[in-house]
GUNUKE-914879 format. One record per residue (C-alpha): residue number from 1; residue in three letters; z, y, x. Coordinates in steps of 0.25 Angstrom, whole numbers, plus 2048, in hexadecimal, padded with zeros to 3 digits. Layout:
N
<rec><pos>NUM</pos><code>ALA</code><pz>Z</pz><py>Y</py><px>X</px></rec>
...
***
This chain:
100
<rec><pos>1</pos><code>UNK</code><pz>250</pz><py>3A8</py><px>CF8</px></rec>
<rec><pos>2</pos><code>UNK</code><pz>24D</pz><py>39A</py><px>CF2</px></rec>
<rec><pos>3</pos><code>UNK</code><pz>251</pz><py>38D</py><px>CFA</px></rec>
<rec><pos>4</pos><code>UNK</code><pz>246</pz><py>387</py><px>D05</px></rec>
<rec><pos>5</pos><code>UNK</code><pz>23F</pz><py>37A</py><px>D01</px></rec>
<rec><pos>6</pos><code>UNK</code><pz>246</pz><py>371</py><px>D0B</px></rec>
<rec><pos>7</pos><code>UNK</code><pz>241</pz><py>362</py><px>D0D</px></rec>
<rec><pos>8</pos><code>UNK</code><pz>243</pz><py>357</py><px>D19</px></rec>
<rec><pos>9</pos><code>UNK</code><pz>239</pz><py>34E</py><px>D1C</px></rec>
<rec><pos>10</pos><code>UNK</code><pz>23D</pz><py>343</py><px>D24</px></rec>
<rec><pos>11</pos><code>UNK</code><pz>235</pz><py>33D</py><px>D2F</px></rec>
<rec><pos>12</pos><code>UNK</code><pz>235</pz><py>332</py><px>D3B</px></rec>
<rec><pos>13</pos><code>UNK</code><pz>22C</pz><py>33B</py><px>D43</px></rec>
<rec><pos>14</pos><code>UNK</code><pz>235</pz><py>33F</py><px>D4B</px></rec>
<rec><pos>15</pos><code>UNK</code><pz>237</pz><py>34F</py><px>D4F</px></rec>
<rec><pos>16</pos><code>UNK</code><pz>22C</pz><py>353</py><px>D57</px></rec>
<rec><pos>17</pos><code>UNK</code><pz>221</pz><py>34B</py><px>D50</px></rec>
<rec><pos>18</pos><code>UNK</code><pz>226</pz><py>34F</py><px>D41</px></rec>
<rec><pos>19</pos><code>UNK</code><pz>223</pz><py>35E</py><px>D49</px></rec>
<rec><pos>20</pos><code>UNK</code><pz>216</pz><py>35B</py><px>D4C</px></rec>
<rec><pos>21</pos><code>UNK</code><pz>212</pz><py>355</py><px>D3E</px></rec>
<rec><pos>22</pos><code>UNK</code><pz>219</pz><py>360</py><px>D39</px></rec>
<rec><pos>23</pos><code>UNK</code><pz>211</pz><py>36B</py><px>D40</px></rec>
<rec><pos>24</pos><code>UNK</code><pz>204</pz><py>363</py><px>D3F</px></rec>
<rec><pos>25</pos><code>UNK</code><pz>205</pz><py>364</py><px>D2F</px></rec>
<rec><pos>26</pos><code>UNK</code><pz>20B</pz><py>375</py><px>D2F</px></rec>
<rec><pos>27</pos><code>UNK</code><pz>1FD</pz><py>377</py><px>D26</px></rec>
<rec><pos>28</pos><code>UNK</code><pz>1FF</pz><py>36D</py><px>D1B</px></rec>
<rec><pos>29</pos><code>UNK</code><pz>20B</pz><py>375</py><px>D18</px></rec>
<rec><pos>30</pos><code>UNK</code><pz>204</pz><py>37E</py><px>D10</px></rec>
<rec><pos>31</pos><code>UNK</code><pz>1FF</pz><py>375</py><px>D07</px></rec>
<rec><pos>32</pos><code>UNK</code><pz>20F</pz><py>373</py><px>D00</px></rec>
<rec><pos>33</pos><code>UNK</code><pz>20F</pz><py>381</py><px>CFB</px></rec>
<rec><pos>34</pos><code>UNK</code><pz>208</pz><py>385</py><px>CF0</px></rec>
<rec><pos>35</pos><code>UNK</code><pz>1FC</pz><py>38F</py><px>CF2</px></rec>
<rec><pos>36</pos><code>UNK</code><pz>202</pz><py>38D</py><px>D02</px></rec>
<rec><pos>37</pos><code>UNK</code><pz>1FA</pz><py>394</py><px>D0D</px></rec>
<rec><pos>38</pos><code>UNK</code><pz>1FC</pz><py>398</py><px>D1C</px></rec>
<rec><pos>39</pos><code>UNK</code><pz>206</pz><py>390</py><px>D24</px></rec>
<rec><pos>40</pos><code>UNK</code><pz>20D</pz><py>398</py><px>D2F</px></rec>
<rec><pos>41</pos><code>UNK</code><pz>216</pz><py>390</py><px>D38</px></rec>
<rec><pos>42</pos><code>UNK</code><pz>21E</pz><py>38F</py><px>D45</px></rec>
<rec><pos>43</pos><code>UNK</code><pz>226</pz><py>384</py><px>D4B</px></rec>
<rec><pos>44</pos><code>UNK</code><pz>234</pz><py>388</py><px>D52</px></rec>
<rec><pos>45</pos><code>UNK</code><pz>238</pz><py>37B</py><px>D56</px></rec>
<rec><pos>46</pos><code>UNK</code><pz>239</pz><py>370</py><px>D4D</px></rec>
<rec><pos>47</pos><code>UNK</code><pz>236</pz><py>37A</py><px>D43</px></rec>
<rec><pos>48</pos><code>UNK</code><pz>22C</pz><py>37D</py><px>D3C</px></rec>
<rec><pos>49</pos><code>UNK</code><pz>22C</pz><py>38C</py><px>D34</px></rec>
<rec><pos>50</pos><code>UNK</code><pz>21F</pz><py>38D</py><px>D2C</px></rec>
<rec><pos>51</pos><code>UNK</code><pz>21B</pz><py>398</py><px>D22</px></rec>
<rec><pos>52</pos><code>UNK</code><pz>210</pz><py>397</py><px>D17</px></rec>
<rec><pos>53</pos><code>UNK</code><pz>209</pz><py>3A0</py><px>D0D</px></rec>
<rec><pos>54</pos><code>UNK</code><pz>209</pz><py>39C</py><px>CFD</px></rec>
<rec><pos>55</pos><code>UNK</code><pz>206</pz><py>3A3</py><px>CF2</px></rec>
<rec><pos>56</pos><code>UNK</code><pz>208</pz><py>3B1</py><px>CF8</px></rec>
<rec><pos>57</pos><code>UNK</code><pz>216</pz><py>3AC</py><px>CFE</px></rec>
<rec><pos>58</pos><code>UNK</code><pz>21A</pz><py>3A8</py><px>D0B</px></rec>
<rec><pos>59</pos><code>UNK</code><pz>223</pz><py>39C</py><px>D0E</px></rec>
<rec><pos>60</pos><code>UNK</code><pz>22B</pz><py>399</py><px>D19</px></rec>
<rec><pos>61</pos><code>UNK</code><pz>22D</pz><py>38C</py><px>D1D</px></rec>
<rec><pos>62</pos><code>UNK</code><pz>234</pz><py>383</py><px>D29</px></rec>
<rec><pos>63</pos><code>UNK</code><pz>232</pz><py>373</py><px>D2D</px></rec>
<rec><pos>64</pos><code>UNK</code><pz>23D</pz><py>36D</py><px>D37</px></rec>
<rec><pos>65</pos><code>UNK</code><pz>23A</pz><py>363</py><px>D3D</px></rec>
<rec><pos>66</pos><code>UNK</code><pz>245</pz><py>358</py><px>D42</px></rec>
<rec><pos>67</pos><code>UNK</code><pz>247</pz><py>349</py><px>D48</px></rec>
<rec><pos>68</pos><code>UNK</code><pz>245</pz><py>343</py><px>D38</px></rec>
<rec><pos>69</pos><code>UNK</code><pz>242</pz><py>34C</py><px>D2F</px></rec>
<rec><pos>70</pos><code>UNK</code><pz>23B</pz><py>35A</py><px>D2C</px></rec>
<rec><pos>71</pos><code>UNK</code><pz>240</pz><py>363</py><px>D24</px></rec>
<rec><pos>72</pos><code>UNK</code><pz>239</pz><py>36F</py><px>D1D</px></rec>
<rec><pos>73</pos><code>UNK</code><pz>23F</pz><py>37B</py><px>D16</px></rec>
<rec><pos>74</pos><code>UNK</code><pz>234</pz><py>384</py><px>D0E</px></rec>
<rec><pos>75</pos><code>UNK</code><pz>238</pz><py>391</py><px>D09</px></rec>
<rec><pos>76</pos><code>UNK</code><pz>22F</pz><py>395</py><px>CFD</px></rec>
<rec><pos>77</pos><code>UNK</code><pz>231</pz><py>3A4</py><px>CF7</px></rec>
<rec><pos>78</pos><code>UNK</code><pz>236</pz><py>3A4</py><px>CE9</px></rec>
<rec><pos>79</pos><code>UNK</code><pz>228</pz><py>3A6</py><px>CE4</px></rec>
<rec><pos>80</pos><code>UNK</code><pz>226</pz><py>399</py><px>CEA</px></rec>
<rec><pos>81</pos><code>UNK</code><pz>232</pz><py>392</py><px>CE5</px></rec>
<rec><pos>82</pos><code>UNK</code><pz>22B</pz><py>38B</py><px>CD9</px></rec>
<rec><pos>83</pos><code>UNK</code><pz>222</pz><py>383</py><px>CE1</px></rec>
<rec><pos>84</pos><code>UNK</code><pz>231</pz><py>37C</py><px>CEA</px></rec>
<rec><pos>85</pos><code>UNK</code><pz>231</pz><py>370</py><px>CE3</px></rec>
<rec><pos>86</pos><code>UNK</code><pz>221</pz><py>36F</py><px>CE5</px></rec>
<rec><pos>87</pos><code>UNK</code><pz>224</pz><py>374</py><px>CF5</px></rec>
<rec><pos>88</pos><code>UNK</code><pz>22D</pz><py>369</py><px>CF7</px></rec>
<rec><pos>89</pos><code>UNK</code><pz>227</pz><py>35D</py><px>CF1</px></rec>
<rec><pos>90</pos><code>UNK</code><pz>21A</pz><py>361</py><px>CFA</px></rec>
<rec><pos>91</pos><code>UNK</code><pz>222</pz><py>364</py><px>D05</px></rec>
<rec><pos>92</pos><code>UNK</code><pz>229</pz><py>356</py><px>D04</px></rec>
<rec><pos>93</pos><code>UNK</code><pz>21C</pz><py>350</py><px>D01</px></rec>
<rec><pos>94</pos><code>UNK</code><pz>214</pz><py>356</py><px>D0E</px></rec>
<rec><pos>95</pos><code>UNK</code><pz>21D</pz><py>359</py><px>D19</px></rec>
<rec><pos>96</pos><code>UNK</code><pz>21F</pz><py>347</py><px>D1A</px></rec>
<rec><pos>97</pos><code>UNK</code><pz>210</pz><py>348</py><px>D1B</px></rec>
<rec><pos>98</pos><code>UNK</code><pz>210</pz><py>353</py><px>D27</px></rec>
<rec><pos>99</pos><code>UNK</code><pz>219</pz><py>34A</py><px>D2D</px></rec>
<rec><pos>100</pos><code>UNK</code><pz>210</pz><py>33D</py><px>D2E</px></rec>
***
């Protein structure tokens, strides 16, 4: 099993309103995978577990929200690995803008 995508935006939102940016912008998230579709999530907490479809596979995702920072683990399937490094740099790229 390959290693999540993990990343931590920082933010100055505090907890609770980083949450509800966060869970106000669960549908952009599709747009960082390549040939991404459905979004499934679930909050449990503080955390966010979401799931989406691309490309035939399904990747399981979490977002945890804290005081100053979000961090973010994606778990592609190894036909997905090629696309990491393209996943990351959209992920560093968007999640800041979910946050705003």
């Amino acid at each position: 099993m390959s290693e999540p995508i993990k990343v931590d935006i920082p933010h100055k939102l505090g907890r609770e309103t980083a949450r509800t940016r966060m869970a106000g912008g669960i549908g952009k998230l599709a747009d960082m995978i390549p040939g991404g579709g459905t979004v499934q999530h679930r909050w449990e907490g503080d955390t966010l577990h979401f799931t989406l479809n691309a490309m035939g596979q399904t990747i399981a995702s979490k977002v945890e929200v804290f005081d100053a920072h979000v961090h973010a683990e994606v778990d592609l399937p190894p036909m997905l690995m090629m696309f990491a490094g393209k996943v990351r740099d959209k992920l560093l790229q968007v999640a800041p803008k979910l946050l705003k």
